[in-house]
C-alpha positions as CSV (number, residue, x, y, z in Angstrom):
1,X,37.6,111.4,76.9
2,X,35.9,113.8,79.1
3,X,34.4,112.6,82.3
4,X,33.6,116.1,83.7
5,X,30.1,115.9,84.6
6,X,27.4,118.7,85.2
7,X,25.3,119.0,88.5
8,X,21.6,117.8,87.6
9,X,20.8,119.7,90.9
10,X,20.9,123.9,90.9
11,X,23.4,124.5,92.6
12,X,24.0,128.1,92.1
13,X,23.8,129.5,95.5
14,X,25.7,127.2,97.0
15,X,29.1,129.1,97.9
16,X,32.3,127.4,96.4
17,X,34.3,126.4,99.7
18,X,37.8,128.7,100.3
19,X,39.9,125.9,101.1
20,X,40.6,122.2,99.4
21,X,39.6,119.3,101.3
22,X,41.9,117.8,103.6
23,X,40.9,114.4,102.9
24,X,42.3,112.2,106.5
25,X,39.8,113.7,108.4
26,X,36.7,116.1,106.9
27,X,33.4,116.8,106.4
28,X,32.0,116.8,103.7
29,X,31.0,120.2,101.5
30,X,27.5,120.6,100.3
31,X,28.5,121.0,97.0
32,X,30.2,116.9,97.5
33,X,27.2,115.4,98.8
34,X,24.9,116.9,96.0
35,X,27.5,114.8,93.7
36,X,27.8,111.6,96.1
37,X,23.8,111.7,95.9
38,X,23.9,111.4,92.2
39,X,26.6,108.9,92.1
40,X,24.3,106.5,94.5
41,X,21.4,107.3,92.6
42,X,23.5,105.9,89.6
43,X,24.6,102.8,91.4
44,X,21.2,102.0,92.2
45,X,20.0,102.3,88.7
46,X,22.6,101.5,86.4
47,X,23.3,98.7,84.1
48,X,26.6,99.5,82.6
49,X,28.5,97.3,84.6
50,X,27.8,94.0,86.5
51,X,29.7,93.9,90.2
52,X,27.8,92.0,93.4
53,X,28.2,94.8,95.7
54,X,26.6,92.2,98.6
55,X,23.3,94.2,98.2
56,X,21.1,91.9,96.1
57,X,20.6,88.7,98.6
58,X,19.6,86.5,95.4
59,X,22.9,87.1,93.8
60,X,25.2,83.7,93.8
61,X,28.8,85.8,93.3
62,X,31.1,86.6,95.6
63,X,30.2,89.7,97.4
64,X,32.3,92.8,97.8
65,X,32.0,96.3,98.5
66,X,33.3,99.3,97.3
67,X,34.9,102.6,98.0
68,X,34.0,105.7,95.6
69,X,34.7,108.7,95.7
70,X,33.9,112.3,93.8
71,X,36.1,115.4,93.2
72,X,33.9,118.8,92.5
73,X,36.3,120.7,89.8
74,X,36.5,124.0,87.9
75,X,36.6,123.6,84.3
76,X,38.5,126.4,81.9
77,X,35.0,127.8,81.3
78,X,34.8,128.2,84.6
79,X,31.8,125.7,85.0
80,X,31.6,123.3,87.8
81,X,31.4,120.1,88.0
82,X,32.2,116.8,89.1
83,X,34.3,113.4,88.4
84,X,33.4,110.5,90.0
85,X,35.9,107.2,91.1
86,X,35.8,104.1,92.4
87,X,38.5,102.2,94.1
88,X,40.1,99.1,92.5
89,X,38.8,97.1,89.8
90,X,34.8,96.1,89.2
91,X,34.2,92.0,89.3
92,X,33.7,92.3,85.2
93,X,36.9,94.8,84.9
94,X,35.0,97.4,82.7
95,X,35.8,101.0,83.3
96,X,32.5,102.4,82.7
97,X,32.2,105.6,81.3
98,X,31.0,107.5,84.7
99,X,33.9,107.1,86.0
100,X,37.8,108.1,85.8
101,X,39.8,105.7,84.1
102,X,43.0,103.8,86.3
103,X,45.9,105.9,86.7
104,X,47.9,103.2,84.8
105,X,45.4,100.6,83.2
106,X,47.3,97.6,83.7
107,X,44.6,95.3,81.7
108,X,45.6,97.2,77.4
109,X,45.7,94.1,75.6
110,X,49.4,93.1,74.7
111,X,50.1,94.8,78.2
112,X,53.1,93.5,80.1
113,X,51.1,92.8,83.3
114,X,48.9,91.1,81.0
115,X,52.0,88.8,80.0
116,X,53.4,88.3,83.4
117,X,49.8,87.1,85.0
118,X,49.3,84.7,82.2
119,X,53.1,83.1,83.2
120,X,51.8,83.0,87.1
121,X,48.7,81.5,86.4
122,X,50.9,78.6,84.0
123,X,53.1,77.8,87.3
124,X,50.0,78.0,89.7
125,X,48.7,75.3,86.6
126,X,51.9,73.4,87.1
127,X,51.5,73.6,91.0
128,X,48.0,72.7,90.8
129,X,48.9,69.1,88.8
130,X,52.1,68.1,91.1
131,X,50.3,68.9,94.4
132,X,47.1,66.4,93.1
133,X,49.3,64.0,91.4
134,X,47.9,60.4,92.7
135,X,51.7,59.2,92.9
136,X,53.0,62.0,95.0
137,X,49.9,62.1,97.2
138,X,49.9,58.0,97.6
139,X,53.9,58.7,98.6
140,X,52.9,61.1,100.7
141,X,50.4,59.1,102.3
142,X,52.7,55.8,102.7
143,X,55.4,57.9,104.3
144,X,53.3,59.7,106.9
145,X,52.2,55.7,107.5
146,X,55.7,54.8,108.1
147,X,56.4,58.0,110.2
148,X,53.4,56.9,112.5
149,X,54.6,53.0,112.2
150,X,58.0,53.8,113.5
151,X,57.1,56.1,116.1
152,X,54.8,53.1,117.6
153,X,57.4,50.7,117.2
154,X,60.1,53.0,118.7
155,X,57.9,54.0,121.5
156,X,57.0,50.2,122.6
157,X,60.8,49.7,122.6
158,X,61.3,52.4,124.9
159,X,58.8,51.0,127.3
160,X,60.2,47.8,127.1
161,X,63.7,48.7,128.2
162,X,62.3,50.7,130.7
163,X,60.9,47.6,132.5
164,X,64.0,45.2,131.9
165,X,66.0,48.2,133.6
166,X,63.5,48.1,136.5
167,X,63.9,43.8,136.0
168,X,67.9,44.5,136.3
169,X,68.1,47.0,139.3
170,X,65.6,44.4,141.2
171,X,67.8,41.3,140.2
172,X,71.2,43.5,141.3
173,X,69.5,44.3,144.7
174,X,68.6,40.7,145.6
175,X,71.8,39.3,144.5
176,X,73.7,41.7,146.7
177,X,71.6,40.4,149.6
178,X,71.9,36.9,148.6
179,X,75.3,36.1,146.9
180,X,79.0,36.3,147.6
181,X,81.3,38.6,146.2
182,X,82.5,36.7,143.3
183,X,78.7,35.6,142.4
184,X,77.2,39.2,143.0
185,X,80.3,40.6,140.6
186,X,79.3,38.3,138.1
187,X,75.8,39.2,137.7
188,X,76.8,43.0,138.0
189,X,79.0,41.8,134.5
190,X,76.3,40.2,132.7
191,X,73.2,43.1,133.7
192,X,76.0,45.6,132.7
193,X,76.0,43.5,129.5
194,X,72.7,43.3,128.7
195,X,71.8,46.8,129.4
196,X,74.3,47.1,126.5
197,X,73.0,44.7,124.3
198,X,69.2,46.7,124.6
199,X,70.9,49.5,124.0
200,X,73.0,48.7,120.8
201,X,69.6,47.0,119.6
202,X,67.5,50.2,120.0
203,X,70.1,52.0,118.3
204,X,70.4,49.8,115.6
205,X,66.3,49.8,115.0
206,X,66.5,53.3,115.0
207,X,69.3,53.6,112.4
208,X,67.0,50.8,110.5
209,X,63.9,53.0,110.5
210,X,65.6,56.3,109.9
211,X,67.1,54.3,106.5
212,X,63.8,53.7,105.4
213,X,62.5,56.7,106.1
214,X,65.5,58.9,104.4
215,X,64.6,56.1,100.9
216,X,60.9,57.1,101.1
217,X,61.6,60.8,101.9
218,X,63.7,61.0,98.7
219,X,61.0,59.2,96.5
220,X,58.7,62.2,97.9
221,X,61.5,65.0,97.6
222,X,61.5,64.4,93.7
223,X,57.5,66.0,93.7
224,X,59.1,68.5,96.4
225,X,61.5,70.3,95.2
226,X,59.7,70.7,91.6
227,X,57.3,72.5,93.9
228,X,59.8,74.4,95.9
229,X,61.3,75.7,92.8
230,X,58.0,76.7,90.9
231,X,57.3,78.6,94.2
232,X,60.3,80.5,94.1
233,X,59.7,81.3,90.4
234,X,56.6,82.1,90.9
235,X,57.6,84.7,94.1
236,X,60.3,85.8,91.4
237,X,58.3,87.0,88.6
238,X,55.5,88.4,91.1
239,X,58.0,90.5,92.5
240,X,59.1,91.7,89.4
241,X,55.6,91.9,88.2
242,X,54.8,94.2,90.8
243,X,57.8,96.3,90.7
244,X,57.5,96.7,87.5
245,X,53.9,97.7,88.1
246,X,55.1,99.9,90.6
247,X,57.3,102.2,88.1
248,X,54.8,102.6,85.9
249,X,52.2,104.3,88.3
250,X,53.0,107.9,87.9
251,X,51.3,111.0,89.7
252,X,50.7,114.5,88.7
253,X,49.9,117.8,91.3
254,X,48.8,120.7,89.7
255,X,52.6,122.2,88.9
256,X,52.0,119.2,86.5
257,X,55.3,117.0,88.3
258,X,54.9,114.0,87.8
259,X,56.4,110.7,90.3
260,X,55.7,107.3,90.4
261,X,55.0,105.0,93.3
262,X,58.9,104.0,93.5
263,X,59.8,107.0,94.1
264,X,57.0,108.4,96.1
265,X,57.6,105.4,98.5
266,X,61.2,106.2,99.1
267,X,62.5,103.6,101.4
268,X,63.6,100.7,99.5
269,X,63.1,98.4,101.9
270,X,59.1,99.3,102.1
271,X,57.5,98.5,99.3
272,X,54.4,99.8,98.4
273,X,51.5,98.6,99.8
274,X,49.3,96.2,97.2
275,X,46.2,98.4,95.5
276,X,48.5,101.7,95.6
277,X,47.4,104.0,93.3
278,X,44.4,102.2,92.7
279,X,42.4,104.6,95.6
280,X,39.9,107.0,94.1
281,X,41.6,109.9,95.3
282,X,44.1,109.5,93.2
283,X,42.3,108.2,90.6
284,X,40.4,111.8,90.9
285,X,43.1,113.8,91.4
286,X,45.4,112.5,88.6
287,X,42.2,112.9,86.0
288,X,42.0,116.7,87.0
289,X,45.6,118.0,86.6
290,X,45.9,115.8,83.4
291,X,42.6,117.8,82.1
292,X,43.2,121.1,83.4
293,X,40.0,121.0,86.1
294,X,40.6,122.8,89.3
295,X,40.5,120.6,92.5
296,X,37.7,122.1,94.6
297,X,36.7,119.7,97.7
298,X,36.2,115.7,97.5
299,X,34.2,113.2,99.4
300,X,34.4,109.1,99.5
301,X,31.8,107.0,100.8
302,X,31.3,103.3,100.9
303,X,28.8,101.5,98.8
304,X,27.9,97.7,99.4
305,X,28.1,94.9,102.0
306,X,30.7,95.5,104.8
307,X,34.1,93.6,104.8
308,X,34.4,90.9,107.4
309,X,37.3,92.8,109.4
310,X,37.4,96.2,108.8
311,X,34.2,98.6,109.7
312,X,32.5,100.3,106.4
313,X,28.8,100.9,106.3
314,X,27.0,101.1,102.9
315,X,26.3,104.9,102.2
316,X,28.6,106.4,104.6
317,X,31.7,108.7,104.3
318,X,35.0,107.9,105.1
319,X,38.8,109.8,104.8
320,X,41.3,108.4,102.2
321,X,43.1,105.8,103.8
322,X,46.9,106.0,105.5
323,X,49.2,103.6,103.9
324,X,48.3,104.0,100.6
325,X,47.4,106.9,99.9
326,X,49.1,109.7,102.2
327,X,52.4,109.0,101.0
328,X,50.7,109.9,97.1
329,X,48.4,112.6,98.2
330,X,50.9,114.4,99.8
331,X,53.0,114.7,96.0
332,X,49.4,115.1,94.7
333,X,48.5,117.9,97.2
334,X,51.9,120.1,97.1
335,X,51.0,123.8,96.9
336,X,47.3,123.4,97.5
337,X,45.6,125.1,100.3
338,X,43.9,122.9,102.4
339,X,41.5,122.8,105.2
340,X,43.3,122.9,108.6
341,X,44.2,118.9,110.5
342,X,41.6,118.8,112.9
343,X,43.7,115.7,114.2
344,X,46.3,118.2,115.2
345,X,43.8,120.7,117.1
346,X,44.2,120.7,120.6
347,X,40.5,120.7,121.9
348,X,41.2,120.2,125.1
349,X,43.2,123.5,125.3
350,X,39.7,125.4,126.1
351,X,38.6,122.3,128.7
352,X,39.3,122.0,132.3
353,X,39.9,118.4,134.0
354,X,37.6,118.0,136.7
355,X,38.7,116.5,139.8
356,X,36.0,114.7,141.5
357,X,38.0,112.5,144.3
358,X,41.5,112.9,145.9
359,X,43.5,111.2,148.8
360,X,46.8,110.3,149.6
361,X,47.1,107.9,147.2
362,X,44.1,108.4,144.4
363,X,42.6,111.2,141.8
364,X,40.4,110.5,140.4
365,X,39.2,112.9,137.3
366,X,36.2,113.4,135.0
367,X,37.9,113.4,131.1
368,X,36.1,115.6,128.8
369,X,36.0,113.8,125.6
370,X,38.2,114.7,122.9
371,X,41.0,115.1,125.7
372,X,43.7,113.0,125.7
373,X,44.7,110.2,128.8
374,X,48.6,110.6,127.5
375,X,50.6,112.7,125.1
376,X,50.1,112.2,121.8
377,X,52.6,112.4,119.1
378,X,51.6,115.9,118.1
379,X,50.1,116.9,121.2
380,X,50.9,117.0,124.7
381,X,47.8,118.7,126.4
382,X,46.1,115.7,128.2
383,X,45.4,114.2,131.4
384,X,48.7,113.0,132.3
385,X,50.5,116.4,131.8
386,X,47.8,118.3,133.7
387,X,48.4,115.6,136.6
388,X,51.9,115.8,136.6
389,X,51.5,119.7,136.7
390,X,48.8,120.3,139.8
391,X,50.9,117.5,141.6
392,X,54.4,118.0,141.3
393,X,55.3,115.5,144.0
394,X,53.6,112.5,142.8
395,X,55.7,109.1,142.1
396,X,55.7,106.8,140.1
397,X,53.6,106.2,136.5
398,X,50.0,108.1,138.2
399,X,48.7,106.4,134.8
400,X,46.8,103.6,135.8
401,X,44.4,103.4,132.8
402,X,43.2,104.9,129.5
403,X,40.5,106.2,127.8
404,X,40.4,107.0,124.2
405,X,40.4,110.4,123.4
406,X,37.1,111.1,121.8
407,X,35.9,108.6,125.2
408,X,34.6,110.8,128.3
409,X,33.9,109.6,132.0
410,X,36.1,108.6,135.1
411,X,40.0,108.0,135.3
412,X,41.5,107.0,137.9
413,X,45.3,107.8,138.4
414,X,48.0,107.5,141.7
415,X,49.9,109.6,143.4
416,X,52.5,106.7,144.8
417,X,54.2,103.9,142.8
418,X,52.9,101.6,145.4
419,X,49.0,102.2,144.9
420,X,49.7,102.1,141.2
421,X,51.4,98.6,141.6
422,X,48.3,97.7,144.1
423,X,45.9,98.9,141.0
424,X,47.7,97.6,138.1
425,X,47.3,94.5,139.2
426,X,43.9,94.7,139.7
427,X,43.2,95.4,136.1
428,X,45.5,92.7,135.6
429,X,43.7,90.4,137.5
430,X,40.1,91.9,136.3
431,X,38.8,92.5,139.6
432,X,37.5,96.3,139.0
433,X,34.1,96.6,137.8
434,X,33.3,99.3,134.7
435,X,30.5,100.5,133.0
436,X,30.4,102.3,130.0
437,X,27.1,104.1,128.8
438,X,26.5,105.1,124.9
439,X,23.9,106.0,122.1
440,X,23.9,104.0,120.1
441,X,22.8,105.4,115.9
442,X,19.7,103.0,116.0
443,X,17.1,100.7,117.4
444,X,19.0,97.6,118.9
445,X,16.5,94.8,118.8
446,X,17.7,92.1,121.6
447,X,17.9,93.2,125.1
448,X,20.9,91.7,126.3
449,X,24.0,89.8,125.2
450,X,27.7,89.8,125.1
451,X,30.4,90.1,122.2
452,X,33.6,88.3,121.2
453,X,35.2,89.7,118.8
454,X,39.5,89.5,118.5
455,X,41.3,92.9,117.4
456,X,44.3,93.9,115.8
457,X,45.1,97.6,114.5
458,X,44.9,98.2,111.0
459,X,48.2,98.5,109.6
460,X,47.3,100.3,106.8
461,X,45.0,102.8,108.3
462,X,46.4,103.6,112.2
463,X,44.5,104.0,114.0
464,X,41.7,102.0,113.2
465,X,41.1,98.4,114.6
466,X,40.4,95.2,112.9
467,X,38.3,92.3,113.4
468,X,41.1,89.5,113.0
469,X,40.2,85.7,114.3
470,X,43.7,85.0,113.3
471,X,46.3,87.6,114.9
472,X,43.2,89.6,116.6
473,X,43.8,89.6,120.4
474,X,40.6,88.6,122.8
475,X,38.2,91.2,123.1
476,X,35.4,90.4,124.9
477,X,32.0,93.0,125.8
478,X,28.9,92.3,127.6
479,X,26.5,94.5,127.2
480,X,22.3,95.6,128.4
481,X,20.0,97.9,126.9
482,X,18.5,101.3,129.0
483,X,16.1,102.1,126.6
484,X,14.7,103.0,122.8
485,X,13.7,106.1,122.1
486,X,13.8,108.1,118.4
487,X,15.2,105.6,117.1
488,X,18.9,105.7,118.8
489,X,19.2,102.8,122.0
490,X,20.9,103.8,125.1
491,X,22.9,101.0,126.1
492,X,25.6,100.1,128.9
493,X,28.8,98.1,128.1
494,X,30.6,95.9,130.5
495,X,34.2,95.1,128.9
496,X,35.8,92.3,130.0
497,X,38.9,92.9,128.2
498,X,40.4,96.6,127.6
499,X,41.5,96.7,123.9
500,X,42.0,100.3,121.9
501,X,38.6,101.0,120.2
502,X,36.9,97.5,121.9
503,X,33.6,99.1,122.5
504,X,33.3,101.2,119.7
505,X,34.4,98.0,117.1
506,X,31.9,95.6,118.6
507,X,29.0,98.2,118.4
508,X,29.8,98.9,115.1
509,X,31.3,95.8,113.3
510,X,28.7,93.7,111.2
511,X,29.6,90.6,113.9
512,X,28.7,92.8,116.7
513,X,25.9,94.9,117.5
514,X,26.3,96.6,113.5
515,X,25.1,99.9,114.7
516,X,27.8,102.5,115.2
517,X,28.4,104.6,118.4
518,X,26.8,108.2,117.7
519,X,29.2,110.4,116.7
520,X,32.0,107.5,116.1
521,X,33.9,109.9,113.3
522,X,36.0,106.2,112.5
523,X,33.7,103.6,112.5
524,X,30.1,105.5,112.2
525,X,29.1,108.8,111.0
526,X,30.6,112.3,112.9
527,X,28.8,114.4,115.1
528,X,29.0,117.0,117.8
529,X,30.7,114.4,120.0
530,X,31.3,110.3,120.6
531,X,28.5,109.4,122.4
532,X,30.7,106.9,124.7
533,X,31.2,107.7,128.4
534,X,33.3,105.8,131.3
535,X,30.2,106.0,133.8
536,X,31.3,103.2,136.4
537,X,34.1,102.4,138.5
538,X,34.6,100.1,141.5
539,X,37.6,98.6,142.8
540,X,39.6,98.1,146.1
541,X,41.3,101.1,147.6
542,X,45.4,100.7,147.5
543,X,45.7,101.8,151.0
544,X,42.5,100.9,153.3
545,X,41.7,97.9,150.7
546,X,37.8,98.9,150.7
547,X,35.5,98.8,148.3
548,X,35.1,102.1,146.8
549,X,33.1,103.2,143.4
550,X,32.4,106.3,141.5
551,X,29.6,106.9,139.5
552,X,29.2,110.3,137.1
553,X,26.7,110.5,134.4
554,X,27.1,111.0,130.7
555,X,26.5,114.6,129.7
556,X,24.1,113.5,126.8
557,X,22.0,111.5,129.7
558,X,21.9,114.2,131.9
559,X,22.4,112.2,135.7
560,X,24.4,113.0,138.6
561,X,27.7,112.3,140.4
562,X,28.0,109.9,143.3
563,X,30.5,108.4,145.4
564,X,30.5,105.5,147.6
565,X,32.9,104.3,150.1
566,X,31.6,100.7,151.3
């Protein structure tokens, strides 16, 4: 089937772009969002499938957004054109005729998946009826009683011998004031004797009770173990399930070589992460080389309610992910010239690092944004190596703190080991004041307020952060509005905590604030620059132990530099 579609748009004098999209970390061609604009026009519209994308309030299913994605392609009569993608499966599992079909479609009637799912599902039957089975809960029941029975019991005997040790000690210290020798030997005989005889008895309650316990634990361990094994059948045919799946995912790049997920994720003891393949990029991708369309440039944007922990906004772009898809893209991609990695840019290179405070034991520096506080993997250029160059003879770490590297504003850094010790500690401790300022990409409403919400980074997409109440660490913002103006709020943020991405997640998360950062290329829509900035320092000097604080103004709110010494 063909699923090349024409522009409804003119779009003749748009030029075609030299290059292919490099898809981590772009902008998006015209020609893309002409074709993302008829896709969402679609979704609005159509009724060829039934999915709650989260934006009908009325709807009663469970919501969930949606990654899709669109692929502008050459066809042999040289016409151009479009396929569109989505990622996953829809909530009715139709593949609906706008879009690609799966890479592998795992649902063909007779299918092996198809097989193997209906055998899970039987066990997680079987699981369902043991684990509500009124026998095996009322055992369960009556030998968490016995558990709790004993333990009181046990614990009452413990106290009790506790107070006829105190009775014996108190009885061996009068009689030694009181009787003879022979008498006060005697009585040391029969209280050596009876601390025996509580002993042996609280041994031999204790073997009585674990006895019972071990007969009803056995009754229970019959309903046990059938669940322990259906368990580990179940993890046994999943596994194979999903190898199996796994092998039969295969990719094409345009010399048409094809390589499944097994062997695209090489290491055998990584397997590949779950909803591989099922991206649209590959879904795209795959479709053109099997059809003999010319990749041109591609787009992906997100289209429903955002997820609870990771940061997509309906409408917006985003780059294919990490885990999943670079490993397959880069097979997919082989041979095809792409736009440069503006990850790997240095942008600094063309920026100087403004010193605005030095002593004997401080600098203090202005970072650009886009600069980085440490070497990167790629890149070294940042504010460490420029440090460590102009002051040759500093000790110890002179990294005291970091900023991200799209973050601008004040960094403070040592020249002894000592003052960094001194200042390390007092972030540790939480005693220096900051103040971030930002724009923020719309009209905040409340005035005032503060945000907990724990982070983790996002294994699958480094290096994005998570909203995770689970394994998240604390992260904790206050924040306080400067003003409204064309629709964008200027806003200051006081972090409590100091988490990678903290102020940019809880500005843009739907638990947060839910309005991105200006120019937040991960979590908000890209612009000339993050519109975040370091603004406010104060802390205690390492050396005189004053008060000191710097203050230098955002460059997008145009104040000026000041420095106090209190």
């Amino acid at each position: 089937m063909n699923y090349f579609q024409n522009f409804k748009e003119d779009i003749s004098e748009i030029p075609l772009p030299k290059k292919f999209t490099f898809p981590f970390y772009y902008e998006p061609h015209p020609l893309a969002k002409i074709a993302v604009k008829e896709v969402q026009e679609y979704l609005e519209n159509q009724s060829d499938f039934k999915h709650n994308f989260g934006l009908n309030s009325d709807s009663k299913e469970l919501a969930i957004g949606k990654m899709f994605g669109v692929l502008i392609v050459k066809n042999k009569q040289n016409e151009i054109g479009y396929l569109a993608a989505f990622s996953g499966k829809l909530a009715d599992k139709s593949l609906p005729k706008k879009f690609v079909p799966p890479v592998f479609n795992m649902r063909t009637d007779g299918s092996f998946y198809l097989k193997g799912e209906e055998e899970i599902n039987q066990i997680n039957a079987q699981l369902t009826i043991l684990k509500r089975d009124p026998t095996y809960l009322k055992l369960q029941k009556s030998l968490q009683k016995i558990i709790k029975n004993v333990e009181i019991d046990l614990s009452q005997e413990r106290r009790k011998l506790k107070v006829q040790k105190v009775e014996r000690k108190a009885r061996k210290k009068i009689g030694k004031s009181t009787l003879g020798d022979y008498d006060y030997d005697s009585l040391k005989k029969k209280l050596i004797q009876e601390s025996f005889n509580d002993q042996f008895y609280y041994k031999e309650l204790q073997e009585y009770y674990e006895d019972k316990i071990h007969k009803k634990r056995a009754v229970v361990a019959v309903y046990e173990d059938k669940i322990r094994w259906l368990k580990k059948q179940r993890k046994e045919k999943s596994n194979y399930l999903q190898q199996t799946l796994f092998s039969k995912y295969a990719f094409l790049n345009q010399e048409k070589e094809k390589v499944s997920l097994v062997t695209i994720f090489k290491n055998p003891k990584v397997k590949p992460p779950a909803g591989s393949g099922e991206c649209s990029a590959p879904k795209l991708l795959n479709h053109a080389f099997l059809n003999n369309l010319t990749p041109i440039c591609m787009a992906e944007f997100w289209w429903g309610k955002s997820p609870n922990s990771a940061i997509r906004k309906h409408k917006n772009y985003y780059p294919a992910c990490q885990s999943r898809c670079k490993p397959i893209l880069n097979h997919m991609l082989k041979g095809i010239k792409m736009d440069a990695n503006l990850l790997l840019v240095n942008l600094a290179e063309k920026q100087d690092l403004e010193i605005i405070y030095e002593d004997a034991a401080l600098i203090v520096v202005n970072k650009p944004t886009e600069f980085l506080s440490v070497p990167g993997k790629d890149i070294t250029d940042s504010v460490y190596t420029r440090i460590k160059q102009k002051f040759p003879d500093a000790t110890g770490p002179l990294i005291v703190h970091r900023l991200d590297m799209s973050t601008s504003g004040i960094m403070v850094l040592t020249k002894t080991k000592e003052a960094n010790t001194i200042l390390q500690s007092q972030f540790i401790n939480r005693t220096i004041k900051k103040r971030y300022v930002a724009l923020l990409d719309g009209n905040l409403t409340e005035n005032k307020g503060s945000i907990k919400l724990p982070l983790r980074v996002d294994l699958e997409d480094r290096p994005k952060q998570l909203v995770d109440f689970k394994f998240g660490k604390n992260a904790e913002t206050k924040w306080e509005i400067i003003k409204r103006e064309n629709n964008k709020t200027s806003i200051y943020f006081y972090p409590i905590t100091g988490r990678t991405h903290q102020l940019r997640v809880h500005a843009a998360h739907k638990d947060g604030l839910n309005i991105p950062i200006v120019g937040d290329d991960l979590y908000g829509t890209k612009e000339n620059r993050l519109h975040l900035h370091a603004e406010f320092i104060e802390f205690s000097h390492p050396l005189t132990n004053k008060t000191i604080c710097f203050t230098v103004a955002a460059d997008f709110l145009k104040k000026k530099l000041t420095f106090q010494n209190f």
